[in-house]
MDTraj code that builds the backbone (N, CA, C; nanometers):
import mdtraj as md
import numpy as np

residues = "UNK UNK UNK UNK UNK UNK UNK UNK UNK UNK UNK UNK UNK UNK UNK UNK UNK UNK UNK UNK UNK UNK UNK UNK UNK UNK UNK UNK UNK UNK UNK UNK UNK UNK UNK UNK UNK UNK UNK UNK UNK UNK UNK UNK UNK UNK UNK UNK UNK UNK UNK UNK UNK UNK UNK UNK UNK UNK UNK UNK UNK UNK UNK UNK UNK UNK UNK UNK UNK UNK UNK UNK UNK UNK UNK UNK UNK UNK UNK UNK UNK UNK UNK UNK UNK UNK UNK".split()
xyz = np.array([
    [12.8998, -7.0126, 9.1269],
    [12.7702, -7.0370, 9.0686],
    [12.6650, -7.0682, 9.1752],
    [12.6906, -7.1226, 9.2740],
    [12.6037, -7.2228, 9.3381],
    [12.5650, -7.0537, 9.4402],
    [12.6664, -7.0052, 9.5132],
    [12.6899, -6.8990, 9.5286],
    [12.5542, -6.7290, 9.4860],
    [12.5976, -6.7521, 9.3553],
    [12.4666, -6.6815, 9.2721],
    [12.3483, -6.7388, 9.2879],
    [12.2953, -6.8299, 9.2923],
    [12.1781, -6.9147, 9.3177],
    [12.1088, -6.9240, 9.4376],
    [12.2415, -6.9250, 9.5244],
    [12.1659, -6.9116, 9.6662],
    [12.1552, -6.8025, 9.7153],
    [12.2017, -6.6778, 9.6653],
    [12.1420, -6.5266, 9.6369],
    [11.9909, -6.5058, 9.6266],
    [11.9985, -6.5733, 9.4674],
    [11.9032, -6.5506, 9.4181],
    [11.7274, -6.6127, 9.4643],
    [11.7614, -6.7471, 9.5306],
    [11.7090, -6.8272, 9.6240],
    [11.6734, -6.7173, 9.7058],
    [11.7320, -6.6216, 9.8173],
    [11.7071, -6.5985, 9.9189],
    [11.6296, -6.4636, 9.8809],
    [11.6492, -6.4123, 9.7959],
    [11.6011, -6.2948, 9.7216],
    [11.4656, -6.3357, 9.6978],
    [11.4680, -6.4316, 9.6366],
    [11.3145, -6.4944, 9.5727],
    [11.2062, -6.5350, 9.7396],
    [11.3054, -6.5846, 9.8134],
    [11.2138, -6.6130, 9.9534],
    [11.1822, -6.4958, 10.0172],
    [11.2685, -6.4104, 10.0126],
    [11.2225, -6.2330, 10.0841],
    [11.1250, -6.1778, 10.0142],
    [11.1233, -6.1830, 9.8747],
    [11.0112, -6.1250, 9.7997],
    [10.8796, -6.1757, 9.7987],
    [10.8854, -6.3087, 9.8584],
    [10.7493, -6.3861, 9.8790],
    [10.7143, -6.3645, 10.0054],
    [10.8190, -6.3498, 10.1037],
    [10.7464, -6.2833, 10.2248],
    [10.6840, -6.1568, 10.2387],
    [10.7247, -6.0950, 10.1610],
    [10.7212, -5.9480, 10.1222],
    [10.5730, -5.9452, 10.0671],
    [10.5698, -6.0206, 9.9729],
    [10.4585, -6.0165, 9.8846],
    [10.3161, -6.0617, 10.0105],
    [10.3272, -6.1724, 10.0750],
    [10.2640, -6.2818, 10.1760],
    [10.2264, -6.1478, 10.2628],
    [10.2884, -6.0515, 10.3508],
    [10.2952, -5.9417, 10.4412],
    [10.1985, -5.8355, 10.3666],
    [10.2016, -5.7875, 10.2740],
    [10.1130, -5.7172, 10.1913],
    [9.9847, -5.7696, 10.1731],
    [9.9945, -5.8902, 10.1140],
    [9.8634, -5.9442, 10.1256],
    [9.7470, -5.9574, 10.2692],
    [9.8256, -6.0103, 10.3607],
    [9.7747, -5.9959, 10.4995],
    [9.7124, -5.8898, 10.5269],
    [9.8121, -5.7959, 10.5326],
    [9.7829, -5.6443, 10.5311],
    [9.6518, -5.5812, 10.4731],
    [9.6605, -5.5922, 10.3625],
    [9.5415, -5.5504, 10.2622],
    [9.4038, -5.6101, 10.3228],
    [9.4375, -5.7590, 10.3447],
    [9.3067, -5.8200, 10.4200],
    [9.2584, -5.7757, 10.5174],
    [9.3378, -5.7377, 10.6156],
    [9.2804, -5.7064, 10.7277],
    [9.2487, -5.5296, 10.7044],
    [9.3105, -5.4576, 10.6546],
    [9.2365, -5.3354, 10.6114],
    [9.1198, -5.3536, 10.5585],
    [9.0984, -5.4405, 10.4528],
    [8.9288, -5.4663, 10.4009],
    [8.8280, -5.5309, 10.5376],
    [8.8933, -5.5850, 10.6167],
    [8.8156, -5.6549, 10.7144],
    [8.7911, -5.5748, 10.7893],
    [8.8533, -5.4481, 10.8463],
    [8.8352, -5.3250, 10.9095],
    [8.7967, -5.2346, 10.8595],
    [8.7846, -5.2348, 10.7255],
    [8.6675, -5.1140, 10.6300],
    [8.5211, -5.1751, 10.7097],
    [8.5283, -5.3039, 10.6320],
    [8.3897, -5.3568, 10.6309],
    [8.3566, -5.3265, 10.7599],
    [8.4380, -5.3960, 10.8690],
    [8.3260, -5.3787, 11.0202],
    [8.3264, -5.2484, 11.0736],
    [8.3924, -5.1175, 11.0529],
    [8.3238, -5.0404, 11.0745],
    [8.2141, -4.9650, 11.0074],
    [8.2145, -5.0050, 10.8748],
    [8.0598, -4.9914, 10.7763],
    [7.9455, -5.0386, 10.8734],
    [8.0037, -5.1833, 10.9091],
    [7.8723, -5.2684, 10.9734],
    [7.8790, -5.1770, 11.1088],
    [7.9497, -5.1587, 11.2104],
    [7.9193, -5.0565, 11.3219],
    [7.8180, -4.8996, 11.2775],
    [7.8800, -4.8461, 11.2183],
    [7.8225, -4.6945, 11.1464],
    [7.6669, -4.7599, 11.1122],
    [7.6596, -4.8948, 11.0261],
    [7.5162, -4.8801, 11.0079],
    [7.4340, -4.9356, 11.1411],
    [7.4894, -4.9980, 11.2054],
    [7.4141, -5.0056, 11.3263],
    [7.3980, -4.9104, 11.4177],
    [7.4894, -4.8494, 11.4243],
    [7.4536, -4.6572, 11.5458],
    [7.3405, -4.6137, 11.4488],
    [7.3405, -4.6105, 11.3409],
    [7.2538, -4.5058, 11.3125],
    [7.1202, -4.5764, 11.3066],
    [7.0849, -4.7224, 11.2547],
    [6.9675, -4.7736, 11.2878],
    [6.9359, -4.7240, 11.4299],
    [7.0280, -4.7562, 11.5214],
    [6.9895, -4.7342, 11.6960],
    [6.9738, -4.6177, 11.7242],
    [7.0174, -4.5102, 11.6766],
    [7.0109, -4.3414, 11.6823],
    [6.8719, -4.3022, 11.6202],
    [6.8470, -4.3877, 11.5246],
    [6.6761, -4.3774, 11.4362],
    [6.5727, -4.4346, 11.5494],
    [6.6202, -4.5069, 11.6011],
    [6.5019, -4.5903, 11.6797],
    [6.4825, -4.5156, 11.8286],
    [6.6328, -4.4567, 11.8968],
    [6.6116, -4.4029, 12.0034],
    [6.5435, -4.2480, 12.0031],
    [6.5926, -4.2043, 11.8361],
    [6.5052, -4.0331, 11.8260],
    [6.3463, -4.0689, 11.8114],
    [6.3137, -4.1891, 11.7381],
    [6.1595, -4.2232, 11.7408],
    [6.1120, -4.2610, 11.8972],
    [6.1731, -4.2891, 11.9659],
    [6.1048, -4.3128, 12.0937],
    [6.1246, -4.1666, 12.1621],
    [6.2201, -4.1158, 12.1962],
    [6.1681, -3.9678, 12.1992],
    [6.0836, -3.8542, 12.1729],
    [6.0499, -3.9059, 12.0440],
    [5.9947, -3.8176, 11.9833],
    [5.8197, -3.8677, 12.0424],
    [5.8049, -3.9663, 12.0380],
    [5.6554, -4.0043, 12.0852],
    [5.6414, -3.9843, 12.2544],
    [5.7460, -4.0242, 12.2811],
    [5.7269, -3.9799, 12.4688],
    [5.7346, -3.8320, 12.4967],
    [5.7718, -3.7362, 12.3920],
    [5.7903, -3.5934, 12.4038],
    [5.6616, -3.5861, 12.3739],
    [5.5480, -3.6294, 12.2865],
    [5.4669, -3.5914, 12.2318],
    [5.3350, -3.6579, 12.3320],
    [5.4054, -3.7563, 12.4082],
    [5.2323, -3.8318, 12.5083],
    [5.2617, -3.7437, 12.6160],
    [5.3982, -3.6922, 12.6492],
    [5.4234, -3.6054, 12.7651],
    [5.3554, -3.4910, 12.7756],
    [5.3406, -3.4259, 12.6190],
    [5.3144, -3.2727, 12.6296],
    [5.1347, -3.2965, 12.5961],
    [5.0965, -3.4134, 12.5863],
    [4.9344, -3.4462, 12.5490],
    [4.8687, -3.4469, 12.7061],
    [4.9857, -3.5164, 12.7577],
    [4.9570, -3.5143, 12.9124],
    [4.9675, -3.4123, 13.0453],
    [5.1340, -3.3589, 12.9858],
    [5.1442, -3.3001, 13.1281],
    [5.1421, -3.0992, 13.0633],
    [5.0354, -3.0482, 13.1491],
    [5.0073, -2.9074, 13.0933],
    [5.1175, -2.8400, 13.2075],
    [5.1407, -2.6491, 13.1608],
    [5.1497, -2.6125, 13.2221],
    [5.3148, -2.6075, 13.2325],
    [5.3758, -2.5477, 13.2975],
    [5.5254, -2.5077, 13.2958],
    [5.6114, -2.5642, 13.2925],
    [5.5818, -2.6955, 13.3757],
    [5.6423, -2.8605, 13.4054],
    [5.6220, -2.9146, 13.2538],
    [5.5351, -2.9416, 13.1963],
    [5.4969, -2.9942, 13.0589],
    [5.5775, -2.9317, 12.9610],
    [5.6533, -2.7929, 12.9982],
    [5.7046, -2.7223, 12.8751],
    [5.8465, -2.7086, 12.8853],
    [5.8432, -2.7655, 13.0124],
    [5.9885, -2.7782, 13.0716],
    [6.0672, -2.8791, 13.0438],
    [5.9555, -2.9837, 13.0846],
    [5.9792, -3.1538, 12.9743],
    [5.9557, -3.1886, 12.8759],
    [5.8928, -3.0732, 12.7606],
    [5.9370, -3.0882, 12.6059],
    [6.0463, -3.0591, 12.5959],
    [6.0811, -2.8959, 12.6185],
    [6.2014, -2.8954, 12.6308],
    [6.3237, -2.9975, 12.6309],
    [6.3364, -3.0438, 12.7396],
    [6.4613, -3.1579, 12.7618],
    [6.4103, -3.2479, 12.6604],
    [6.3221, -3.3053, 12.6210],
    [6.3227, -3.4056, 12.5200],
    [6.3293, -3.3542, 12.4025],
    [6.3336, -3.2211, 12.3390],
    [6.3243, -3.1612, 12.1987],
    [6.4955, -3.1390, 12.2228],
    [6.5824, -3.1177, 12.3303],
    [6.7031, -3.1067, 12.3570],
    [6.7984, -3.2550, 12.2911],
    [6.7354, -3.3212, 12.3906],
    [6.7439, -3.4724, 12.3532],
    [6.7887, -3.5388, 12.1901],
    [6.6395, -3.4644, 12.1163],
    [6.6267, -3.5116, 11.9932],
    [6.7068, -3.4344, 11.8903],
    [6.7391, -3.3377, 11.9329],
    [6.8777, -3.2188, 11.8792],
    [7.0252, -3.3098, 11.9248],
    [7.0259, -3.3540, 12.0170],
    [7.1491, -3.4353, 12.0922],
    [7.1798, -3.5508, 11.9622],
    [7.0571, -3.6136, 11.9472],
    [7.0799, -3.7373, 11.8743],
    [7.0962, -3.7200, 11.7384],
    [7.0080, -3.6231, 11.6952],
    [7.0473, -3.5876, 11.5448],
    [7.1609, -3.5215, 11.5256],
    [7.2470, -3.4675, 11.6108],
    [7.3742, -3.3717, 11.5892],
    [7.4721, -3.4992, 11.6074],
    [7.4627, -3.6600, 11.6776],
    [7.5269, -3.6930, 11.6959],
    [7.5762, -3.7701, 11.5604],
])
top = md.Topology()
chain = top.add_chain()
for i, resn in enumerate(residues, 1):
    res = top.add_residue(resn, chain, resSeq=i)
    for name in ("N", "CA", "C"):
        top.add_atom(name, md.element.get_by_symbol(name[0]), res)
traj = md.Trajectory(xyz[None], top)
C-alpha cells in the first residue's frame, strides 16, 4: 500500500514539474514575442526618421548643388532612400 502511494506521490511531483516547466516556457515565449514587437516597432520608427532626413538633405542638396555633381548626389541619396524602404 504504502508502496502504491509513494508511486503515486512521485507521479504527482513529476507532473507538477512538468506542468511548472511548461509554464516557464510559455512565459518566456510571450516575453520574447513581446520584445521583439517592441524591437520591430522601434527599427521602423528609426527607418521613418532616417528616410525623412534623407529625403530633405537630398532635396537642400539638389536646391543647392547644380550640374552633374548635384545629379550624382541625388542619385546616391534617392539610392539611399530605396535602401531604407526595401529594408
Amino acid at each position: 500500500m504504502f508502496d502504491t502511494l509513494d508511486k503515486l506521490w512521485k507521479e504527482l511531483q513529476k507532473n507538477v514539474q512538468k506542468a511548472n516547466v511548461r509554464a516557464i516556457g510559455r512565459a518566456i515565449n510571450q516575453n520574447t514575442v513581446a520584445n521583439k514587437n517592441k524591437v520591430e516597432k522601434a527599427v521602423g520608427e528609426a527607418l521613418k526618421i532616417a528616410n525623412g532626413s534623407l529625403k530633405n538633405t537630398r532635396v537642400s542638396l539638389q536646391q543647392s548643388v547644380k550640374g552633374q555633381f548635384g545629379k550624382k548626389v541625388t542619385e546616391v541619396f534617392e539610392q539611399q532612400q530605396q535602401t531604407l524602404d526595401d529594408f
